[in-house]
GUKOL-810570 format. One record per atom (N, C-alpha, C): residue in one letter; x, y, z. Coordinates in steps of 0.001 Angstrom, whole numbers, plus 524288, in hexadecimal, padded with zeros to 5 digits. Layout:
BEGIN
aXYZ/...
***
This chain:
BEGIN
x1EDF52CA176B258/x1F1692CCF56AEC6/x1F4372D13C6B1D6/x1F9E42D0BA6B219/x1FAA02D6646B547/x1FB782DAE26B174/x1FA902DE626B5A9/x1FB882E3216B3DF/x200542E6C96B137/x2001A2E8FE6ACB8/x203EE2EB6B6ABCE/x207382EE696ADA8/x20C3B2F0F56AE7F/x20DE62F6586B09A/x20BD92FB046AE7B/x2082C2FAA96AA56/x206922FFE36AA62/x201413005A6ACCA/x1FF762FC3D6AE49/x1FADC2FBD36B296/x1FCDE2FF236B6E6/x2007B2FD606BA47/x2035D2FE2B6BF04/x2043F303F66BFA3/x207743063F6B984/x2083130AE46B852/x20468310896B7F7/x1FF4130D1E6B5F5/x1FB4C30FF16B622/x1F786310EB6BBAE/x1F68930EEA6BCF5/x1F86030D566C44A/x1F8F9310B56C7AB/x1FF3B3100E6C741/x1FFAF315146C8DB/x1FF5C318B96C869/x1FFA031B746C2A2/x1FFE5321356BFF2/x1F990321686C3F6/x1F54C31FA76C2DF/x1F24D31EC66C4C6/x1F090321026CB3D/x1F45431DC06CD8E/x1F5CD31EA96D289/x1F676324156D447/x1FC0C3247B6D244/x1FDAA32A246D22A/x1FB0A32F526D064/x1F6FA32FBC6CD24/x1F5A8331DB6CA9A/x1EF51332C16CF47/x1EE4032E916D02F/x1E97232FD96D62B/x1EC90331DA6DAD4/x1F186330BB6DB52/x1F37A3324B6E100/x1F3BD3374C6DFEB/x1F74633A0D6DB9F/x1F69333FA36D98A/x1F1A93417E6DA05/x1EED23418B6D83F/x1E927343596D94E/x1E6BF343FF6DE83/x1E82A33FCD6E089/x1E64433FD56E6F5/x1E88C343C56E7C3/x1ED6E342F56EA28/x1F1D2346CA6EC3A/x1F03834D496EA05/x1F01234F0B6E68B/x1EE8D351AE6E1CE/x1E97D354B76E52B/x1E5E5350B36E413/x1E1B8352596E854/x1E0EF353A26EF0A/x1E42A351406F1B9/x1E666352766F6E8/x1E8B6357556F5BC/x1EB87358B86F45D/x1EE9C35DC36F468/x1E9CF363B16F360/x1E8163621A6EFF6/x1E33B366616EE36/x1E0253669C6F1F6/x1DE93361826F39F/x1D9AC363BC6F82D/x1DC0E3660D6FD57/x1DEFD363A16FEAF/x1E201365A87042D/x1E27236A4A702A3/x1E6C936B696FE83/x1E75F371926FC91/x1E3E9376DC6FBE1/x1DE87373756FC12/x1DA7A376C56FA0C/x1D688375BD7009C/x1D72737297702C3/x1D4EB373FD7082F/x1D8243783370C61/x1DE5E3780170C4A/x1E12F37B3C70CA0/x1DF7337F7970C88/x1DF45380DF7077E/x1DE8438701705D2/x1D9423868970892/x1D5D0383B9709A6/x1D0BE384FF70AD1/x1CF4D3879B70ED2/x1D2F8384E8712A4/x1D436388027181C/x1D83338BBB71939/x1DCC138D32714D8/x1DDC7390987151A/x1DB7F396C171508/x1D93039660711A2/x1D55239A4A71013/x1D0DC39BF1711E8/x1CE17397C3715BD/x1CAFC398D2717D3/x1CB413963D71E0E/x1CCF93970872110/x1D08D3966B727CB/x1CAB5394DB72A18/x1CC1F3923072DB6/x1C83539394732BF/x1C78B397CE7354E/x1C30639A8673821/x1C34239F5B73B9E/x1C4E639E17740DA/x1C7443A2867433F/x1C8A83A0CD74920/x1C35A3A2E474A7E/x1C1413A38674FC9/x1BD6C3A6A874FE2/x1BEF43AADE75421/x1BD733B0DE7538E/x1BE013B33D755B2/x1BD9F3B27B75C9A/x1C1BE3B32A75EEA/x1C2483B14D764F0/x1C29D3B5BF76940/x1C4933B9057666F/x1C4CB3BECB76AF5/x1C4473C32D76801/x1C5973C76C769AA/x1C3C53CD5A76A6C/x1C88F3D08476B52/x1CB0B3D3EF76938/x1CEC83D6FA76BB7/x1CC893D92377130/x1C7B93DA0777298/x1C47B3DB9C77796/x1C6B63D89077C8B/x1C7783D21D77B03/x1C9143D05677D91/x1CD5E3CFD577F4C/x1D06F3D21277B73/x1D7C33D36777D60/x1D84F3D90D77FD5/x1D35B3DA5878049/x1D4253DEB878378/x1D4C43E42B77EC4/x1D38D3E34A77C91/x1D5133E6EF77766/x1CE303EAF07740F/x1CE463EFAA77486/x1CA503F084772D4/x1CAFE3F1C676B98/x1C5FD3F10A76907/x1C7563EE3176356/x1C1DF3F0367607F/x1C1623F25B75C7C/x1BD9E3F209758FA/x1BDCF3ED927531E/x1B9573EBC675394/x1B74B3E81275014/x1B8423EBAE74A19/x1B9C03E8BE7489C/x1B90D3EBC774151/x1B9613E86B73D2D/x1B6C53EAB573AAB/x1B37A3E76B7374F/x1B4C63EA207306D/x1B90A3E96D72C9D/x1BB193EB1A72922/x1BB253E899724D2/x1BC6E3EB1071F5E/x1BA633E78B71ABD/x1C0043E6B97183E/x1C10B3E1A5714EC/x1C5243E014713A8/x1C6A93E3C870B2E/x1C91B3E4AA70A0A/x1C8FA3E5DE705B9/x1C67C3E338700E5/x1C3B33DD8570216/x1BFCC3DA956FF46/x1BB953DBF170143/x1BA533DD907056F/x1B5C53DE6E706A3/x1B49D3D93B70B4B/x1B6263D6F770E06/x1B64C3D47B712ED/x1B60A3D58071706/x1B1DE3D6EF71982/x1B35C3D84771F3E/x1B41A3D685723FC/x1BA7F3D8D27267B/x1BC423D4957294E/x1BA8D3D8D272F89/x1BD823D3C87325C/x1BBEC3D6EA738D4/x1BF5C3D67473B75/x1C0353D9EA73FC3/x1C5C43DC7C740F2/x1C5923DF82746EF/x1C8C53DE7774A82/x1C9103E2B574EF8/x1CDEF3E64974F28/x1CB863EC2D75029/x1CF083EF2775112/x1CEFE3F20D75597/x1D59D3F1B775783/x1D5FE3F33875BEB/x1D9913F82E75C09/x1D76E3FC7F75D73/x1DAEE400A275D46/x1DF0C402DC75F3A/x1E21B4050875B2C/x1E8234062275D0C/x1E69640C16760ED/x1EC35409AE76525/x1ECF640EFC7686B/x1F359411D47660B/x1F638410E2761FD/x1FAEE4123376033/x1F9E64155075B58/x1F66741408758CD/x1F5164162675307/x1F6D44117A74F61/x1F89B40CE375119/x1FA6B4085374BF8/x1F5604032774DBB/x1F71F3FFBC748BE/x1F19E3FB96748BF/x1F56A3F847747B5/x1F2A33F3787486E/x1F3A33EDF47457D/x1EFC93EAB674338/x1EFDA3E85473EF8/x1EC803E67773D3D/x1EEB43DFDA73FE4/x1EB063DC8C742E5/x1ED323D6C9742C6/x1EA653D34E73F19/x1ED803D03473CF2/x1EB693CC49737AE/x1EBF23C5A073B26/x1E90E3C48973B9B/x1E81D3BEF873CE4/x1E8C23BB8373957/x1EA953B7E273B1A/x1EB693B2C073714/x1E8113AD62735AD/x1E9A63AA5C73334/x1E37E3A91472F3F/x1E0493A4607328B/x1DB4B3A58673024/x1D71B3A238734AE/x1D6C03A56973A87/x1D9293AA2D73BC3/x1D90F3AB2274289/x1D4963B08773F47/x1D5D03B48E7435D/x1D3033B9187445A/x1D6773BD0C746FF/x1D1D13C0D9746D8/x1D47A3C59C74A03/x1D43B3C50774E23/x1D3AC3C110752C8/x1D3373BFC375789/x1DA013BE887586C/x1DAFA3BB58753C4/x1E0413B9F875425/x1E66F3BE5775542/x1E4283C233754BE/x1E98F3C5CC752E2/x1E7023C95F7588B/x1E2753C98D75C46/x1E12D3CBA77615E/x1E8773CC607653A/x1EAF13C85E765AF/x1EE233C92F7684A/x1F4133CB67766CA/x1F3F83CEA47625B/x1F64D3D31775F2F/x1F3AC3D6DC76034/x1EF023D5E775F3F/x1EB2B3DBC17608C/x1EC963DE447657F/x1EC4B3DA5476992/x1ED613DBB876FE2/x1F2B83DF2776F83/x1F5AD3DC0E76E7E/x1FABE3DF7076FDA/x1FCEA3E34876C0F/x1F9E03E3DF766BE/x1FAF83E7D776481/x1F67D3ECFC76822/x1F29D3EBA476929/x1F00C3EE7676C70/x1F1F93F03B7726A/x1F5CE3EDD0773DC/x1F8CE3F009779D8/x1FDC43F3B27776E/x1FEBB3F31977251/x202173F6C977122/x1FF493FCA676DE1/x1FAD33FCFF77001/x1F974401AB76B2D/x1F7154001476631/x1F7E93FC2C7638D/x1F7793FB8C75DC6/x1F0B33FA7275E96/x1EEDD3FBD275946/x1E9673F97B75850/x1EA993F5467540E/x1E5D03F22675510/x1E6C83EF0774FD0/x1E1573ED1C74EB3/x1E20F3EB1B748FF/x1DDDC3E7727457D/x1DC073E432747FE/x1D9AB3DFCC74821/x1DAA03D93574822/x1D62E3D96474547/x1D54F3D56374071/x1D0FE3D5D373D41/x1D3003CFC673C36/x1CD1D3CCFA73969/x1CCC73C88273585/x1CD123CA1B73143/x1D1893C57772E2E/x1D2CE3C51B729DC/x1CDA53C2D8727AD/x1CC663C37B720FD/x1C84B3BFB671E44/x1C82F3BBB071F95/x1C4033B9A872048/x1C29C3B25E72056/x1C4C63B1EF724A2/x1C6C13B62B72977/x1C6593B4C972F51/x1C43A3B7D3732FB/x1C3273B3E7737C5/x1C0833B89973C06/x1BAE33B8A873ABF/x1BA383BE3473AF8/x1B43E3C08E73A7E/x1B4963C41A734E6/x1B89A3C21973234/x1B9273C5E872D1A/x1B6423C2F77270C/x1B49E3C66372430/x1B43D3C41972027/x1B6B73C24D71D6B/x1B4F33BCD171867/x1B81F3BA0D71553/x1BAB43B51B715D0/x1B9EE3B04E7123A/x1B89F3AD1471236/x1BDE53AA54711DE/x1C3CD3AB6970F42/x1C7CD3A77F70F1B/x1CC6F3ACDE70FB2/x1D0703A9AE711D9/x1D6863ADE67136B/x1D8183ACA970D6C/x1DBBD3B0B470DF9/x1DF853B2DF70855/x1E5293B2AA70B17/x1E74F3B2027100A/x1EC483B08771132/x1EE6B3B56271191/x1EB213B99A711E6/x1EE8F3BF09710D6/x1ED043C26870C4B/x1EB153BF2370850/x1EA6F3C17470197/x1E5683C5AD703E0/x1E1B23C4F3705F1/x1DD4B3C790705F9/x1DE083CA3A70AFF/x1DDEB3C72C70EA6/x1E1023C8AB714D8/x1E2863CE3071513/x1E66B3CE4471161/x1E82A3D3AD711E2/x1E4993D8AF710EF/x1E0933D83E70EDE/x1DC3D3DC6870BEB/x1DAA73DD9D71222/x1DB093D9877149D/x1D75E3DA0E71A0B/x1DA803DC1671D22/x1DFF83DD0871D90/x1E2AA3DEF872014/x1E3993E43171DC6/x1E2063E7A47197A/x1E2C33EB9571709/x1DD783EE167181D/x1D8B43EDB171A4B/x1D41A3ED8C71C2D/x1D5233EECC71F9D/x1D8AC3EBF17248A/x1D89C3ED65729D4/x1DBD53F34372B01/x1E0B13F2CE72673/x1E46F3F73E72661/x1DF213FC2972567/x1DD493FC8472259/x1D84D4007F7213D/x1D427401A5725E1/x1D31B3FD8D728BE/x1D1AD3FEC672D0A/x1D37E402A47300D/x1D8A43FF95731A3/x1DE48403697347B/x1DD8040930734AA/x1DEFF4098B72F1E/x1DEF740EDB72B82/x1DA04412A272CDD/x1D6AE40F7172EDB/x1D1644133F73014/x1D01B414267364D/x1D4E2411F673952/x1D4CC4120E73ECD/x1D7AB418017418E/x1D4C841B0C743D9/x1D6B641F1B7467F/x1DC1B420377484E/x1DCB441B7974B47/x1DF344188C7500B/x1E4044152A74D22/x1E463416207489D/x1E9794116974545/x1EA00416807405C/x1F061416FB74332/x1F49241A0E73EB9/x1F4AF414A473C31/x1F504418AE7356E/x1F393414F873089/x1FAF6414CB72FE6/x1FC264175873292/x2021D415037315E/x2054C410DA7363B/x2000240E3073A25/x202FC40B5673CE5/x1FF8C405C573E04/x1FD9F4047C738C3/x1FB443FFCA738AC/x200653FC6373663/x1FE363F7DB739E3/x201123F16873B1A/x1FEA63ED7273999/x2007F3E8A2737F0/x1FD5A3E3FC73973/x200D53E08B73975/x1FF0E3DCBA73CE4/x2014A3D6B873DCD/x1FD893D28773E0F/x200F13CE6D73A8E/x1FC723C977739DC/x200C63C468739B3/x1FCE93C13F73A9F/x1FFB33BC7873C6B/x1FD683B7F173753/x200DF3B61B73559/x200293B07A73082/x1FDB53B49A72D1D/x1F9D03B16E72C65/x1F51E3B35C72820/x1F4F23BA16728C4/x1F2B73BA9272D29/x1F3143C18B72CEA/x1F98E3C37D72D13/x1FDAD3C07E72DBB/x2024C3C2FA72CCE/x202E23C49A72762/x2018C3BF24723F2/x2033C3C07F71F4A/x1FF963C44871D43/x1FC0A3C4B471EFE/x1F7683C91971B7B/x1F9383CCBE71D57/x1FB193CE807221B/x1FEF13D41772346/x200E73D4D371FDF/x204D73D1AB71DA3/x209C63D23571A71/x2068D3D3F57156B/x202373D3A4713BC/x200423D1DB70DAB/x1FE363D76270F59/x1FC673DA1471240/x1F9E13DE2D71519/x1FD343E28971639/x201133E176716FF/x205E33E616718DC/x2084B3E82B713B6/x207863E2DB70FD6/x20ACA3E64070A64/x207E63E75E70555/x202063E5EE707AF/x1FE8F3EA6270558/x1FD3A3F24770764/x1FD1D3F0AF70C9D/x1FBA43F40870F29/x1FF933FA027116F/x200293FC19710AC/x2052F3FF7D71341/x2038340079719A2/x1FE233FFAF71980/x1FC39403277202E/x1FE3C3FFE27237B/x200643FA8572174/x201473F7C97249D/x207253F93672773/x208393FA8F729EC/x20F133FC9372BC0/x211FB3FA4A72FC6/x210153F50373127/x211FB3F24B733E9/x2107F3EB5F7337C/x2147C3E710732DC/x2110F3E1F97320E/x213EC3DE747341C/x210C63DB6B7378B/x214FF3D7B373C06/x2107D3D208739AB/x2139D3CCB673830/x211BB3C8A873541/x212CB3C38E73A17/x20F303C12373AAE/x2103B3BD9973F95/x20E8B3B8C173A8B/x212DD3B4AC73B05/x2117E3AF47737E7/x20FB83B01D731B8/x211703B36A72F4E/x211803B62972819/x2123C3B17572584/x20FF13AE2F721CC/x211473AC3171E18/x2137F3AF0071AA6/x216993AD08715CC/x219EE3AFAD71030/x215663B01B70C9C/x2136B3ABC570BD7/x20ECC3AB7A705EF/x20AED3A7E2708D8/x207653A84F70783/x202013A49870853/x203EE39F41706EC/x2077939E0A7020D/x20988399E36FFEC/x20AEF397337053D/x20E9739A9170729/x2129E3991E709DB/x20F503958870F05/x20D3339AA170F69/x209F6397207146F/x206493940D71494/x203BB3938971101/x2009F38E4D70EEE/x2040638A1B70F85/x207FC389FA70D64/x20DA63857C70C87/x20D92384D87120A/x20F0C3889C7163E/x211493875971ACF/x20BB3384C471E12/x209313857B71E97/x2037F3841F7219E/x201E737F1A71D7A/x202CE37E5071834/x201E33793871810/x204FE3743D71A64/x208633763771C6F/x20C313737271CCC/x20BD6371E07241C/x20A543778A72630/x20B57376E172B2D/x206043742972D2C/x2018C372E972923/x1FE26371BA72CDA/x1FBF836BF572A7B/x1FEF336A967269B/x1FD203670872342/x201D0361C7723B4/x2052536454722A8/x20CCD3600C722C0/x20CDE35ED471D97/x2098D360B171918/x2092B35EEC713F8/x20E8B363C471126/x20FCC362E370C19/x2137B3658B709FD/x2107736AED708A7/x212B236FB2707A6/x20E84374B37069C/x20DD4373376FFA5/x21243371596FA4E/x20F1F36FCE6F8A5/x20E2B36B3D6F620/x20B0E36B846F434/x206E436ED26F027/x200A136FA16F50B/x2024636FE06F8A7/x1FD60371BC6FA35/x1FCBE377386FC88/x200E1379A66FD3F/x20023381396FDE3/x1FE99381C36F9EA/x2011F3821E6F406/x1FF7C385E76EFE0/x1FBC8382C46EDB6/x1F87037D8E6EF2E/x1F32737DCA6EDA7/x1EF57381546F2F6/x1F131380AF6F70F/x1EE073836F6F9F1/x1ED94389F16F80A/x1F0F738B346F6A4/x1F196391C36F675/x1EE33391806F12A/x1EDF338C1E6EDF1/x1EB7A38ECE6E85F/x1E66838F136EAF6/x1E35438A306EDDE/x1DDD13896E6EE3B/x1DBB938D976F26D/x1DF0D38F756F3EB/x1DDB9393F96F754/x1DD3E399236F56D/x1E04339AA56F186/x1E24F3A0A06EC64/x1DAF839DD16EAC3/x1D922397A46E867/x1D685397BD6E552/x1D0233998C6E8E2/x1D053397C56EDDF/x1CCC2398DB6F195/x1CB1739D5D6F1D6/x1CE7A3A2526F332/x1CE8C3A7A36F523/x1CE943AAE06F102/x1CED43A7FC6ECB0/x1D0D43ABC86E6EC/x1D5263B1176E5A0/x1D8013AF3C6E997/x1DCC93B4696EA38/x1E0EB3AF626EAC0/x1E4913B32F6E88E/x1EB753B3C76E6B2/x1EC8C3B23E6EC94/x1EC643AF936EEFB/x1EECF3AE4A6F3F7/x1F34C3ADEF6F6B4/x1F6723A96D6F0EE/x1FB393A8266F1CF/x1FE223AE406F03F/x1FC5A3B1F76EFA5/x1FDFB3B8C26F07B/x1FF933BA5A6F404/x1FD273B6C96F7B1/x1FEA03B8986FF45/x204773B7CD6FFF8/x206853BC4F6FF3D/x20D3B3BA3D6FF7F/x20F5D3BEA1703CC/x20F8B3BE1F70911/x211013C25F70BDF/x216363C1D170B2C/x21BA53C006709F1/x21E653BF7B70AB7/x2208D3C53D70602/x21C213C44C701FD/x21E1A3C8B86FCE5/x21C6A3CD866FF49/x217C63CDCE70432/x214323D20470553/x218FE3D5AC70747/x21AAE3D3CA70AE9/x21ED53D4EB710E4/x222593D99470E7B/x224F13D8CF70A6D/x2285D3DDE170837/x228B93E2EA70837/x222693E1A5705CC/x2209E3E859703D4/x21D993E9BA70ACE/x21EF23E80F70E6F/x21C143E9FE7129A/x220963EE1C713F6/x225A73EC4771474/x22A283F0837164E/x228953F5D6711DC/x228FD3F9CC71649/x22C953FC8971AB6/x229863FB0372024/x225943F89371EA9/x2222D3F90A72331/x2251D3F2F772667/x222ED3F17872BE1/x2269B3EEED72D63/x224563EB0572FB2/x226AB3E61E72F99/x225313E00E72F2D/x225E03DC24733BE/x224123DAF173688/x224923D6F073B3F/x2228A3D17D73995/x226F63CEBE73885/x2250D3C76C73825/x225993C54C73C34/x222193C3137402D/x221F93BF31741F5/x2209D3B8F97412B/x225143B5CD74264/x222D33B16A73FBE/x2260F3AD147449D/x2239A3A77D745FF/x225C53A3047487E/x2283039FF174623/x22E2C39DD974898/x2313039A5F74453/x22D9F395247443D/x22A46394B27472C/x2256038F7A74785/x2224938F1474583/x220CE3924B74234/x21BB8392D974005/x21BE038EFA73AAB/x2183138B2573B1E/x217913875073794/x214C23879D733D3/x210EB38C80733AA/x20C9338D287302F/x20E673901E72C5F/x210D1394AF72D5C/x214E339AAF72B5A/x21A6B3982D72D02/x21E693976672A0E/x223673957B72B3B/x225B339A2372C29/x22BB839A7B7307C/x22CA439FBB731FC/x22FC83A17972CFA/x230C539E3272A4B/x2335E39ECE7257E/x230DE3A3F6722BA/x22B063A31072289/x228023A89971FBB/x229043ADD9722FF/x229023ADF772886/x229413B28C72932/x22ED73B4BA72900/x233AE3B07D728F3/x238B63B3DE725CA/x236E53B5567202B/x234803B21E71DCB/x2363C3B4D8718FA/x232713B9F671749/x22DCA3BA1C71B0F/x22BBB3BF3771BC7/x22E0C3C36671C9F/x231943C28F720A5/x2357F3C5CA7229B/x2392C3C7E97200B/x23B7D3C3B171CB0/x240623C3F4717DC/x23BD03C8A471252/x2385B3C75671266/x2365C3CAF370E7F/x234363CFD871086/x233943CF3B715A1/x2325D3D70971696/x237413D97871644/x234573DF7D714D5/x237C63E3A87157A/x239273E51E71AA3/x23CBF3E91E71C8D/x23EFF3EAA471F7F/x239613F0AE720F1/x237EA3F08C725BF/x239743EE5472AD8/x2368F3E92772C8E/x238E53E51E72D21/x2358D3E0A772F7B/x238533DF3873445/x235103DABF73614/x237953D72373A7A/x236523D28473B3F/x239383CEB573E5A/x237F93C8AF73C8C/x2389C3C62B742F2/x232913C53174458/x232D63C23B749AF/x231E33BB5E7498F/x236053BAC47497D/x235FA3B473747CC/x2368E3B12D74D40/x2315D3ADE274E30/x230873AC48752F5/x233CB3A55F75389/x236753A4E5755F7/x2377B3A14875800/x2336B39B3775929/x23245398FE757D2/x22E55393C8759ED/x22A063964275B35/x2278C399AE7580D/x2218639B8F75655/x21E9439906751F2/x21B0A398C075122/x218AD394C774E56/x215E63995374B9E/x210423972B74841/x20D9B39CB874667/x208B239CEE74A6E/x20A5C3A1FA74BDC/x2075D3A2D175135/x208C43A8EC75274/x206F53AD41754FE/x2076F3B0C37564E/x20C003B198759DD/x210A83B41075931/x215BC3B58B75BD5/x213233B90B76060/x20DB63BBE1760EB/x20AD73BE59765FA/x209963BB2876ACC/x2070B3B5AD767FE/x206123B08276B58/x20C633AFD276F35/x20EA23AE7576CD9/x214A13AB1D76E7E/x21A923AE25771E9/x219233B35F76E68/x21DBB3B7B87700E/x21B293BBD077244/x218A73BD5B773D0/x212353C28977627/x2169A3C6247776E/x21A7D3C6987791B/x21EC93CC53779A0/x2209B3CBF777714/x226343CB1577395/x228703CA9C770E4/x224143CBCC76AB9/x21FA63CA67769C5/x21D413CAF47669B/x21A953D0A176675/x2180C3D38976AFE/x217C23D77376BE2/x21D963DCB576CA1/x220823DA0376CCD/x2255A3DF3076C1E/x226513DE58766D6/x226383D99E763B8/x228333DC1475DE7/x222D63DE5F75A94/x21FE23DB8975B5B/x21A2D3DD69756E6/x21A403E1FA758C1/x218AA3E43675EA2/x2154C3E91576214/x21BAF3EC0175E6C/x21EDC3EBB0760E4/x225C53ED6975E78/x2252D3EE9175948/x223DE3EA44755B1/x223BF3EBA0750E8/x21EF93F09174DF2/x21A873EF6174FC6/x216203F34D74DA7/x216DA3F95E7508B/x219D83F96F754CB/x21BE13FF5175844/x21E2D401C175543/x224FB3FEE675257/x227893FEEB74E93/x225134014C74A21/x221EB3FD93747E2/x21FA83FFB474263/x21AF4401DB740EA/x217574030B74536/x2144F406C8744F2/x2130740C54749D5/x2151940BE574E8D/x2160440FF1751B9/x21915414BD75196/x21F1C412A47501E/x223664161F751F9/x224C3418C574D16/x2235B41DAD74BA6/x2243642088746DC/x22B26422B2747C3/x22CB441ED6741C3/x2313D41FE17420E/x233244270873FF3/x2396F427C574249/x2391042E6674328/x236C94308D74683/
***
C-alpha cells in the first residue's frame, strides 16, 4: 500500500523539528562551555620576580572591597608618582614586570598585583572588569597609604582585560589622574562577539549573547554592564592614552577608535600599524617608552603654572 503525502509531510515536520533541537542543543552547550572558560581561565604560573629584573620590590598582600585577598608587588617610586599595572586575563603580575622595569628607570613606582581568580590572588571566576575594578580601587588605597606616592600623581595602565578594568576604574575613581589602555575592548558583548569569532570561525550569533547570559548566570553579576566605552567620558579632564594594533583579531582596532571617539579631551590615540594583540613594549621598546614614559611625565610630573 503506498504511502500518503501526509505521511511524507509528517516526516519531515518530523525531521525538521529533531534537526532544530539538535542544532538548538549544539548552540547551548558550546555557549555554555564558552562561558565556562571564560569565567574561569587557566593560571599562568608565576615565572619571575621583579628581583630578577634587577628591581628591588616589596611583597603585599591587600584586601579587595568583598573581602578577597589578592597579592601584589610594590616597587617604590623615586619621583613621588605610582602606577598601578593591570594584567590581562588568565596571565599575572609577572606579566606587566617589563612596564615595571622601565617605569622604574624613569623614577616612577608602581603596583603589579593579581587580579581575582588569578595568580596567587583570591577568588574563583573573572567579572571582565565588573568586579576587577573593586580590586583596582584596593590597590589605589594602598597607594594612598604610601609615604613615597603623591596622592595626586597616581597612574595606571593595563592591557585587554586589565585595560578595560582601568577604564571601569578611572571613572569610578578620581585618584586615578592618568590612564594609558593597551588592546581596550568597548563592551564585554563586544568582545565575546569578537573572540568567538576569532578563535572559533563560527558566526558571534546567537552564541555571544548566550555566552554573556550563562556567564551573568555563573558569576551572578550584571556583566553585560562592563561597558568601557560608556566608562571613558566621565574620565576627562584627566587624560587618556589608547593604544591599540590595526591586527589585532581578538579586540578589533575598530574598538579602540571608538574608545577614542568617546573620550573627553585630553586624550591620545597610538594606532599601531601590523600589531596584533600583543604589547606595543614587546615590538616598538623606544618609540613605546617616549610616548607612555612622555605621556605619564606630561600628566603626572610637570605642575602646570
Amino acid at each position: 500500500m503506498r504511502k500518503g503525502w501526509r505521511y511524507w509531510l509528517n516526516l519531515l515536520c518530523a525531521f525538521v523539528v529533531a534537526s532544530l533541537i539538535g542544532a538548538a542543543v549544539v548552540v547551548i552547550d558550546l555557549s555554555y562551555r564558552n562561558a565556562c572558560s571564560l569565567v574561569r581561565p587557566r593560571h599562568r604560573p608565576m615565572t619571575s620576580t621583579p628581583a630578577e629584573r634587577g628591581l628591588s620590590f616589596e611583597p603585599v598582600t591587600f584586601t579587595s572591597g568583598d573581602g578577597l585577598r589578592l597579592a601584589g608587588w610594590y616597587i617604590p617610586s623615586y619621583n613621588g608618582a605610582a602606577i598601578i599595572l593591570c594584567h590581562g586575563l588568565g596571565d599575572n603580575r609577572v606579566g606587566t614586570l617589563p612596564q615595571a622595569v622601565l617605569l622604574a628607570e624613569h623614577g616612577y613606582g608602581s603596583f603589579l598585583f593579581d587580579f581575582r581568580a588569578h595568580g596567587e590572588s583570591e577568588g574563583e571566576m573573572v567579572t571582565y572588569g565588573y568586579a576587577e575594578s573593586d580590586d583596582v580601587l584596593a590597590a589605589v588605597d594602598y597607594l594612598l597609604s604610601r609615604p613615597d606616592v603623591d596622592p595626586e600623581r597616581i597612574g595606571i595602565l593595563g592591557g585587554s582585560l586589565g585595560a578595560a578594568t582601568a577604564l571601569r576604574a578611572a571613572a569610578r575613581s578620581t585618584h586615578l589622574k592618568a590612564v594609558v589602555t593597551e588592546g581596550a575592548f568597548i563592551s564585554l558583548e563586544d568582545e565575546v562577539a569578537s573572540s568567538f569569532k576569532a578563535f572559533s570561525g563560527l558566526p558571534a550569533f546567537p552564541f555571544a549573547p548566550l555566552t554573556v547570559a550563562f556567564a551573568q548566570w555563573q558569576t551572578g553579576l550584571r556583566i553585560s554592564e562592563v561597558r568601557p566605552v560608556d566608562d571613558i567620558p566621565s574620565i576627562a579632564p584627566r587624560p587618556v592614552l589608547i593604544i591599540h594594533g590595526t591586527d589585532d583579531d581578538l579586540i578589533p582596532a575598530e574598538q579602540g577608535l571608538r574608545l577614542y571617539e568617546a573620550a573627553g579631551e585630553p586624550k591620545e590615540l597610538w594606532m599601531i600599524g601590523g600589531m596584533g594583540h600583543e604589547s606595543a613594549l614587546e615590538l616598538l621598546p623606544d618609540e613605546y617608552e617616549k610616548r607612555v614614559i612622555g605621556f605619564f611625565d606630561k600628566a603626572l610630573l610637570i605642575d602646570e603654572g
